[in-house]
C-alpha positions as CSV (number, residue, x, y, z in Angstrom):
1,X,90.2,17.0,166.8
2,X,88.9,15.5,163.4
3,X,87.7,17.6,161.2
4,X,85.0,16.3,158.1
5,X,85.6,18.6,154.8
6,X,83.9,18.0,151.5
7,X,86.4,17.3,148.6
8,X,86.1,20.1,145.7
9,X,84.4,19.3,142.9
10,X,83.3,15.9,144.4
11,X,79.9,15.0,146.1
12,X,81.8,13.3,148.6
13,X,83.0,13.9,152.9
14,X,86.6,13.8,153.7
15,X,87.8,12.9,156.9
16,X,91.1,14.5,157.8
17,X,92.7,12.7,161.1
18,X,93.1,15.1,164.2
19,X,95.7,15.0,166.6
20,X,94.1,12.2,168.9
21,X,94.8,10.0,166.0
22,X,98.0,11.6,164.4
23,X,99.7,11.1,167.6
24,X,97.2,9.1,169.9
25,X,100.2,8.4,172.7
26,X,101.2,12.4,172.8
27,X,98.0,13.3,173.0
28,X,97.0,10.9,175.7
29,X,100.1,11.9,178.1
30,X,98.9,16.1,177.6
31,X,95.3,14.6,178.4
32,X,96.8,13.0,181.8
33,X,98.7,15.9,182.2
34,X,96.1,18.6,182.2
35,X,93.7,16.2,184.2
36,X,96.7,15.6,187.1
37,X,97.2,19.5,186.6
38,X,93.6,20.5,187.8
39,X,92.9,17.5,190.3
40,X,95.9,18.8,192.3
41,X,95.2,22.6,191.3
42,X,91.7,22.9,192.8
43,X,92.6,21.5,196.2
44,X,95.8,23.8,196.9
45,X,94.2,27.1,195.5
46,X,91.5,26.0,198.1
47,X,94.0,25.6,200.9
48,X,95.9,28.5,199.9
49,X,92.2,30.7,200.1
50,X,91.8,29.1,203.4
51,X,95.5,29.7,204.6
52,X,94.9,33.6,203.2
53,X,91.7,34.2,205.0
54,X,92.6,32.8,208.5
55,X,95.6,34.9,208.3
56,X,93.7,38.1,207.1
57,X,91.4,37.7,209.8
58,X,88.3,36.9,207.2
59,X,87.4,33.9,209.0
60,X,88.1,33.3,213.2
61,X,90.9,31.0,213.0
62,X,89.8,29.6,216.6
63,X,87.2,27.8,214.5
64,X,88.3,27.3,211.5
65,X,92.7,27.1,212.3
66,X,94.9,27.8,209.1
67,X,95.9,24.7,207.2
68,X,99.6,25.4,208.2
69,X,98.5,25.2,212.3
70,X,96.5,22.0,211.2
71,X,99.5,20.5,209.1
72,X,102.1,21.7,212.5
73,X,99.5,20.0,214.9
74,X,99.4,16.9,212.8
75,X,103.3,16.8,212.4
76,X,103.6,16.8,216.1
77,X,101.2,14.6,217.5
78,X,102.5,12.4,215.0
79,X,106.0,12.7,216.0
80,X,105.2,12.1,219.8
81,X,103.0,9.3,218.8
82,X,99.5,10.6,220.0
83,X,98.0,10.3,216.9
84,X,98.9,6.8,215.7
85,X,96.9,5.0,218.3
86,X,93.8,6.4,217.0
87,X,94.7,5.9,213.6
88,X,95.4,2.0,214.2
89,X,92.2,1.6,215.9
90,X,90.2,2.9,213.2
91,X,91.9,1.0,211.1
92,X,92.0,-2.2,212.4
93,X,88.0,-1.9,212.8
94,X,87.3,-1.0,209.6
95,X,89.4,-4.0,207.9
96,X,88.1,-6.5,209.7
97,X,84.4,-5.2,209.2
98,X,85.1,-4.5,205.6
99,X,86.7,-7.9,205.5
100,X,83.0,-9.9,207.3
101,X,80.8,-7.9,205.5
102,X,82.2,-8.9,202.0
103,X,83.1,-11.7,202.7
104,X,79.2,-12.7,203.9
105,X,76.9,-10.4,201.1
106,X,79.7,-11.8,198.4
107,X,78.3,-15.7,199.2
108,X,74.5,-14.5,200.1
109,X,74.3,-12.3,196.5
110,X,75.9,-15.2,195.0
111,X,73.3,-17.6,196.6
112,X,70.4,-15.3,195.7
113,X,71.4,-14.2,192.9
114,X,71.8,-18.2,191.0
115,X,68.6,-20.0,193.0
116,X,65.3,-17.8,192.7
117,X,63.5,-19.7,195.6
118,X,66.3,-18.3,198.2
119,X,65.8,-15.0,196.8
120,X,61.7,-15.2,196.7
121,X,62.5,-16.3,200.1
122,X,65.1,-13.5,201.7
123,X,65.3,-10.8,198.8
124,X,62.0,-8.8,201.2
125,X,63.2,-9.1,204.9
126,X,67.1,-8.3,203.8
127,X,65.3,-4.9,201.4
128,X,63.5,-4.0,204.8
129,X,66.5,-4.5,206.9
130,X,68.4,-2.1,204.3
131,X,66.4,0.9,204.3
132,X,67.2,0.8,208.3
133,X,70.1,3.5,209.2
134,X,73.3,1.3,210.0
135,X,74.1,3.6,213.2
136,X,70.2,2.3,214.3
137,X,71.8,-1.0,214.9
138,X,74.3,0.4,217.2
139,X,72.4,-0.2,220.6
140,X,71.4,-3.9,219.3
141,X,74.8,-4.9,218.8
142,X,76.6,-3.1,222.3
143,X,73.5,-5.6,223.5
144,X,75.3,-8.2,221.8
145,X,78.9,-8.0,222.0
146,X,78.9,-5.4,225.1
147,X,81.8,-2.6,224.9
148,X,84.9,-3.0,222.9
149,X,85.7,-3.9,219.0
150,X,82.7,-6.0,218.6
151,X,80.1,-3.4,218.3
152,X,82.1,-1.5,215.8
153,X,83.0,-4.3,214.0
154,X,79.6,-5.6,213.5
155,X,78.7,-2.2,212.6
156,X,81.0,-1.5,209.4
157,X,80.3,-5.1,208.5
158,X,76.4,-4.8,208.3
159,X,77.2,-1.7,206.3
160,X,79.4,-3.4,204.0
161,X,77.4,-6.3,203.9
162,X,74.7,-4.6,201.9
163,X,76.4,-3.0,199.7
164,X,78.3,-6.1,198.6
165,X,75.4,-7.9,198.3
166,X,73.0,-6.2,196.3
167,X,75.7,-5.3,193.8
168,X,76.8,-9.3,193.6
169,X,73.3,-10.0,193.5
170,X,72.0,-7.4,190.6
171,X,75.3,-8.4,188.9
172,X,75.0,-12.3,188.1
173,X,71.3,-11.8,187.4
174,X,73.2,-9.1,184.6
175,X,74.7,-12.2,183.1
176,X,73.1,-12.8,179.8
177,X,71.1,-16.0,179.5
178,X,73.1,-17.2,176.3
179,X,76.1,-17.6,179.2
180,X,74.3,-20.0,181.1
181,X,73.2,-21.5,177.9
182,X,76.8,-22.2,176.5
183,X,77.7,-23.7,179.8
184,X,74.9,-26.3,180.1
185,X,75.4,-27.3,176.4
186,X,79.2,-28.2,177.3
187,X,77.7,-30.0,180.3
188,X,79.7,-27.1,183.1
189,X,79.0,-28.4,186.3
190,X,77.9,-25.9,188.9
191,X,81.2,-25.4,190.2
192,X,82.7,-25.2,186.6
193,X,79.9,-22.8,185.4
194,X,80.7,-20.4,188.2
195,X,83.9,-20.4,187.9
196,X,83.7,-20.1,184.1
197,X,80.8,-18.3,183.8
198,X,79.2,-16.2,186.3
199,X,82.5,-15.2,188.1
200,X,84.2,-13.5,185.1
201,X,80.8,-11.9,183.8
202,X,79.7,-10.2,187.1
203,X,82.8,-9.6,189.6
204,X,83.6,-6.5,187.7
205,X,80.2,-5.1,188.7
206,X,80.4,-6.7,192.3
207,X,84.2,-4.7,192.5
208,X,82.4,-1.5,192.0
209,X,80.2,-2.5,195.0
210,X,83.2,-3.1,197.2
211,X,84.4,0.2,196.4
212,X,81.6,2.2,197.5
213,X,81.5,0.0,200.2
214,X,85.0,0.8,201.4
215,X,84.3,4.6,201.4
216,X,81.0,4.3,203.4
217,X,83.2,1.5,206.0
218,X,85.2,4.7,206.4
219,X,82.2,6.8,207.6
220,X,80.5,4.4,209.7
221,X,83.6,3.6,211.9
222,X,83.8,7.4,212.2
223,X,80.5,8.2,213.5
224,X,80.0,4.8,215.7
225,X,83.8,5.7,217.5
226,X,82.0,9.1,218.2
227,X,79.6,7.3,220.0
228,X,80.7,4.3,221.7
229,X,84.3,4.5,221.8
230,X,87.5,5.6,223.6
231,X,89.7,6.0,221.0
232,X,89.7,6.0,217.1
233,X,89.8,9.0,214.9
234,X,85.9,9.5,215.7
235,X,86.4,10.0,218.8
236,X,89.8,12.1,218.6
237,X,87.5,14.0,216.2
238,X,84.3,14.5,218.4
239,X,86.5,15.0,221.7
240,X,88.5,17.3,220.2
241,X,85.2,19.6,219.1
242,X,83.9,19.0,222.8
243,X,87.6,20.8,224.1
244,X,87.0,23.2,221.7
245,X,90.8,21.6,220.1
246,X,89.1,22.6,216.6
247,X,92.9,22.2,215.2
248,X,93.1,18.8,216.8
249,X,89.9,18.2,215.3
250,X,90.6,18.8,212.0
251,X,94.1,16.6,212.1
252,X,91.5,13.9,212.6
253,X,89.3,14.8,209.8
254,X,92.4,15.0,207.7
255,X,93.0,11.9,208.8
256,X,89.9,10.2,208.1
257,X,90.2,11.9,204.7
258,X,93.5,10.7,203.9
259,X,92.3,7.1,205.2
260,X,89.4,6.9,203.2
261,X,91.1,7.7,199.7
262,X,93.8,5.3,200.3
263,X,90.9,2.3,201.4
264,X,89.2,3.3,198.2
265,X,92.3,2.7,195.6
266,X,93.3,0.0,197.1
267,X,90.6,-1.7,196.5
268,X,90.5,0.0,192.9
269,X,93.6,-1.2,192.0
270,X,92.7,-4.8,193.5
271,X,89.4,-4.8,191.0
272,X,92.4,-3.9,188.2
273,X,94.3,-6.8,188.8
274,X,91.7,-9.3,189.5
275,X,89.2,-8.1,186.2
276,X,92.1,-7.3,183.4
277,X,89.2,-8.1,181.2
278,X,87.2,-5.4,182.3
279,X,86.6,-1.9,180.6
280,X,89.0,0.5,182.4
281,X,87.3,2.6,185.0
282,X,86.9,5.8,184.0
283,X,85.5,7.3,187.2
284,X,88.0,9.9,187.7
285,X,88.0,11.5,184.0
286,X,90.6,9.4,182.7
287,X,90.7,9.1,178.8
């Protein structure tokens, strides 16, 4: 902490250096330390107040099971294999979705964001079409691509899609004009003045897109396999509830939780490596 003390006998501030710059690398590790401390403190005093109340009969464990039943059902499905199939299909749906969806709002945000007619010209149906609930589009595309991977496919990617592209859009027409300007007056061509120019100065803001994106992929899948699917952690989640399995049901949810957090980083830690120029993320607290 830095501390500002007025010298004796002199109209004047001194500024004495705290610890942060004394020792900036110690302090930083106890800052990273504490943080680490409480992320994975708050979680097991939760489980832990959870374990103690289904076994003091606070809470009906038939409804809500103690974490160690939840963690022995999950063990053993696992081990027989029951639980994997699920866990691939959701998987393999929300990739591929993910995968469309960026893919597609990436090159339309790009497109509207750079010509102004083709964004006068689509920016109002695609705002319309956003506001519409993503599981709304359900029936239209089992019209389209009947039962199977399609449906769910086209689902997450319409959800992603949006994301993606209003972020890509919003963040090229973030790049500041003198940009542009520098690259006309060394005569960029278009290729050279995206590459050089507006990929650099928005992808950072289009990566934080993605991320958001990858989380809600997660939740879509989730609800849609609930609905119109015969396997997938929705609906090991939903048929669970509906055999009253609520252990079985919350392997899934486990599941989907664990699922989600890794989708997230990994695309976190893809943004790191493709944007080192880019201001760390400080999302989670880190100093």
């Amino acid at each position: 902490m830095t501390t500002i003390t007025k010298a004796p006998d002199h109209d004047v501030l001194v500024r004495e250096p705290g610890p942060r710059e004394l020792a900036p690398v110690r302090t930083h590790r106890r800052r990273r330390t504490l943080e680490l401390s409480l992320a994975v403190a708050v979680p097991v005093a939760l489980l832990l107040l959870w374990q103690l109340a289904a076994v003091q009969g606070w809470i009906d464990d038939r409804i809500y099971p103690a974490p160690q039943t939840i963690l022995e059902d999950g063990i053993e499905r696992a081990a027989d294999g029951e639980l994997w199939p699920d866990v691939w299909a959701t998987l393999k749906r929300v990739l591929a979705g993910y995968a469309i969806g960026t893919v597609s709002g990436y090159a339309l945000g790009l497109l509207m964001g750079s010509l102004s007619l083709v964004r006068a010209a689509l920016e109002p149906l695609l705002d319309a079409l956003y506001v519409v609930p993503k599981l709304a589009l359900l029936p239209i595309f089992l019209n389209m691509f009947g039962l199977g991977e399609g449906p769910q496919i086209a689902l997450v990617a319409a959800t992603v899609f949006f994301f993606v592209w209003i972020s890509t859009m919003a963040a090229v027409l973030a790049v500041p004009a003198g940009h542009r300007d520098a690259g006309q007056v060394f005569g960029a061509s278009p290729w050279q003045m995206f590459r050089h120019v507006l990929l650099p100065a928005s992808l950072p803001a289009v990566l934080v897109g993605a991320r958001i994106a990858a989380g809600v992929a997660v939740l879509v899948i989730v609800a849609s396999e609930s609905i119109a699917a015969d396997d997938g952690l929705g609906h090991l989640i939903f048929d669970s509830r509906a055999l009253f399995q609520n252990d079985i049901m919350f392997v899934g949810i486990v599941c989907v939780a664990v699922l989600g957090v890794l989708f997230s980083e990994l695309v976190r830690l893809a943004g790191r490596l493709l944007t080192p120029w880019a201001p760390r993320d400080h999302g989670r607290g880190q100093s």
